[in-house]
N, C-alpha and C positions, 0 to 999 in steps of 0.2 A: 504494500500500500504506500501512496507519496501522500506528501502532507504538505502544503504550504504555509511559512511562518512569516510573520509578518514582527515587526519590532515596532509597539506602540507606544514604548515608555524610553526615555534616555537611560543613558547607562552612568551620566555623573551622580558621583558621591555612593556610587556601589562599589563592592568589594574588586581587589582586583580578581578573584576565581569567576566572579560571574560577567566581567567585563573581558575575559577570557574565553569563557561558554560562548556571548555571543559569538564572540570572530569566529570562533570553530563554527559557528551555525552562517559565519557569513555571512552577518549584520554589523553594520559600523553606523548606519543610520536611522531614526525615527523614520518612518511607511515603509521601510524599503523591506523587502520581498526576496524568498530563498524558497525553492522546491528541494525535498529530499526525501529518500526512503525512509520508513521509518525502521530503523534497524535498531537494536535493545539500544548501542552507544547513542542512538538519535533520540529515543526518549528518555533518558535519561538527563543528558542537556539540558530540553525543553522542558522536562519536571524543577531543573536546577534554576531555572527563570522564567518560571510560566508567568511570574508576577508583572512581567518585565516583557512580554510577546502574545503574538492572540495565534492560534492552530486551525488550518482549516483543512479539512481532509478532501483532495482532488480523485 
């Protein structure tokens, strides 16, 4: 299954492990947009900043 993540929330004044997560998820920006498998390491990221991203399953 692909999932599309989107980054709704900035990443200043968060820790640097979850300003980390993003880049791995290949978000540097507020709307911006990334397709990926959802493989166990992918939601686990996405679990590590859901507070921080919206999930929309394609």
């Amino acid at each position: 299954m692909k999932v599309r993540v989107t980054q709704v929330k900035s990443a200043i004044g968060r820790t640097l492990r979850q300003k980390r997560t993003l880049e791995s998820l290949g978000l540097t920006k507020i709307n911006q947009q990334k397709e990926h498998e959802l493989t166990p390491q992918i939601q686990g990221m996405i679990t590590k900043v859901s507070h921080l991203i919206k999930v929309e399953e394609i």
